[in-house]
N, C-alpha and C positions, 0 to 999 in steps of 0.2 A: 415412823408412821406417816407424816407427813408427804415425803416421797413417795411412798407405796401410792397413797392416794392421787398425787401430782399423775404418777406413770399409769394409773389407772382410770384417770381421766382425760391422761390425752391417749390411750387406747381407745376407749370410748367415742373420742371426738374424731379416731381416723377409721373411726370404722364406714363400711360402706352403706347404703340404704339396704343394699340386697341382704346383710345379714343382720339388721334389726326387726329384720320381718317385713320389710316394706319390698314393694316389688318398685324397680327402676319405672319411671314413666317413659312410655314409647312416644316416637313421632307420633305427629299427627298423621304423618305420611305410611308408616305403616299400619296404624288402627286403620286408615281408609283401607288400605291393600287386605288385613285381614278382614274387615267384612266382606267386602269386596267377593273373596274366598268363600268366607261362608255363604254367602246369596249365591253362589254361581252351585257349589256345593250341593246348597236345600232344592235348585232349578231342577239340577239333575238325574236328583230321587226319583222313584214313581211317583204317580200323584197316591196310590196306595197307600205308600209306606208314611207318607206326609201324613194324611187323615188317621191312619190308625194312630201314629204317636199322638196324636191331638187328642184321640179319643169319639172323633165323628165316624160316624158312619158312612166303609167302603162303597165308591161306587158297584153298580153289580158288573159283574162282570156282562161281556157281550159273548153269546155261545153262538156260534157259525153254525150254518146249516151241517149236518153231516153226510160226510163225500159220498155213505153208500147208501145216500138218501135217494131214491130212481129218480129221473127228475122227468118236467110234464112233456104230454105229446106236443105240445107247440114249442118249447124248449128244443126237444130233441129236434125238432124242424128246424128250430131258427140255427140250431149248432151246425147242420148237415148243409147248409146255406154257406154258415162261417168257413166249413170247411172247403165248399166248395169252391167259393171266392177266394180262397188260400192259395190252393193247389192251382187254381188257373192263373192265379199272378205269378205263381212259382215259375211254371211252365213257357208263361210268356216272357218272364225275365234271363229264363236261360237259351231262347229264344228258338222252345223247339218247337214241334207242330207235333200236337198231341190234342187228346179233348178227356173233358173231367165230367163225371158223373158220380152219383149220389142217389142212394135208395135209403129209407128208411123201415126198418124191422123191430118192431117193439121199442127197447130202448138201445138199439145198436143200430151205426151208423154207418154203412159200407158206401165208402168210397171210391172208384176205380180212373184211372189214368192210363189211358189205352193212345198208341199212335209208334210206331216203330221207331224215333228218334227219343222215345223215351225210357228207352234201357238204361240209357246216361243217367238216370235217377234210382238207380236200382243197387250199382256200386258192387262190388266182389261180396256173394254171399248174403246179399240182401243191407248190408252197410247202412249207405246213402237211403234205400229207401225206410231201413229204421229209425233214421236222425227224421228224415221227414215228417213220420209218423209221430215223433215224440215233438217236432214244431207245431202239426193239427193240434196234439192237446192240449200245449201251451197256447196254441192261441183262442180253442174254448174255452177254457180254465181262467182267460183274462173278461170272458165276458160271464162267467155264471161259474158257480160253486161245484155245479152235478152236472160235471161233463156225463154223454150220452159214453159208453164204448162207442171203438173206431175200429174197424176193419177195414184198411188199406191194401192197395194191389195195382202195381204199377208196372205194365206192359207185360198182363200173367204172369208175373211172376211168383206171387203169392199162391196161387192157384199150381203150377208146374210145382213147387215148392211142398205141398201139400200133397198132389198124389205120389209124387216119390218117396214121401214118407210114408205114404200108404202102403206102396210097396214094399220098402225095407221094414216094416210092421208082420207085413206078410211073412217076410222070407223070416225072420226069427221066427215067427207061432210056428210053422210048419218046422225049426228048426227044433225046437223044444218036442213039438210034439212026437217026432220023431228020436230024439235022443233022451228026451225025458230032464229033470234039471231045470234050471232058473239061466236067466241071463239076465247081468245089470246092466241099466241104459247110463251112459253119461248125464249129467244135469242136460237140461233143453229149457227153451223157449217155451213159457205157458201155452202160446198157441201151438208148438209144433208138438207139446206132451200130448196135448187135447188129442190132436188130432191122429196119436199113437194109442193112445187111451183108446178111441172110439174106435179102432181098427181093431183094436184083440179084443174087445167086445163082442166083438160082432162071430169070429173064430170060436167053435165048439172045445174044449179039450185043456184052452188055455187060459190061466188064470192072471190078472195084474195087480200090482200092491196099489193101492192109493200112493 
């Protein structure tokens, strides 16, 4: 009996802290490191998620104006300005000799770039002068929420663009109308559908889907 006890007391005494239930004491060095963790942790929550665990009350939320909000006549002015001051540093930086204009129509903003050394901005198939048009927006879009629409055209080509689609408009309705039947269009460019839209409108006989 004796022994039993002896050897069950020095089990006892070689046991470790971790399995009497006691947890090992860390450095001081890593309790700093794990707050440390945690504050960097709670930093990077929203401030959202922080108050709601708390139980306060969300900040409200901030709602932006919405993009197909029209936006005002001195707005659309001051944008048709931005654009214009764009397109003429374009122009001088690529160091052609061109001239920039600007009209205003309701809420759309037609701007044109007329001068014969400005094809160069025009690109295979209207390209170069697409990327342009999509730099005008971004650069209204950094001064106001409700950009104006933009209609761009850069040394007629938007314009030669447009009646040739007029014609090939033509030549299908008169195609149809004669052979009778449907014809499907390829996807196209919003402006160049428009402008296929508004041609077989205008055609007796022929009808177009939305």
């Amino acid at each position: 009996g004796e022994r039993r006890q002896g050897q069950s007391q020095g089990q006892g005494q070689g046991r470790s802290p971790a399995r009497d239930g006691g947890r090992r004491p860390r450095p001081e060095g890593n309790r700093r490191e794990g707050a440390a963790r945690q504050a960097h942790g709670r930093q990077g929550r929203p401030q959202e998620s922080r108050q709601g665990r708390g139980g306060g009350e969300s900040p409200r939320p901030v709602v932006p104006r919405v993009a197909s909000e029209a936006p005002s006549a001195s707005e659309v002015a001051e944008q048709a300005e931005i654009v214009r001051e764009f397109l003429s540093g374009l122009v001088e930086s690529f160091g052609l000799e061109g001239e920039v204009k600007t009209r205003v129509e309701g809420d759309i903003i037609y701007a044109e770039v007329t001068g014969d050394q400005t094809e160069a901005l025009v690109g295979p198939k209207g390209a170069i002068l697409d990327a342009v048009m999509e730099l005008c927006r971004t650069m209204v879009h950094r001064h106001s929420q409700t950009g104006a629409r933009l209609r761009l055209d850069i040394a007629g080509y938007a314009e030669r663009r447009r009646e040739a689609l007029r014609i090939y408009a033509r030549r299908l309705a008169q195609k149809v109308v004669a052979e009778g039947g449907e014809i499907m269009l390829e996807p196209m460019h919003p402006a160049d559908r428009k402008v296929v839209h508004d041609t077989i409108a205008e055609i007796e006989g022929v009808r177009r889907d939305p």
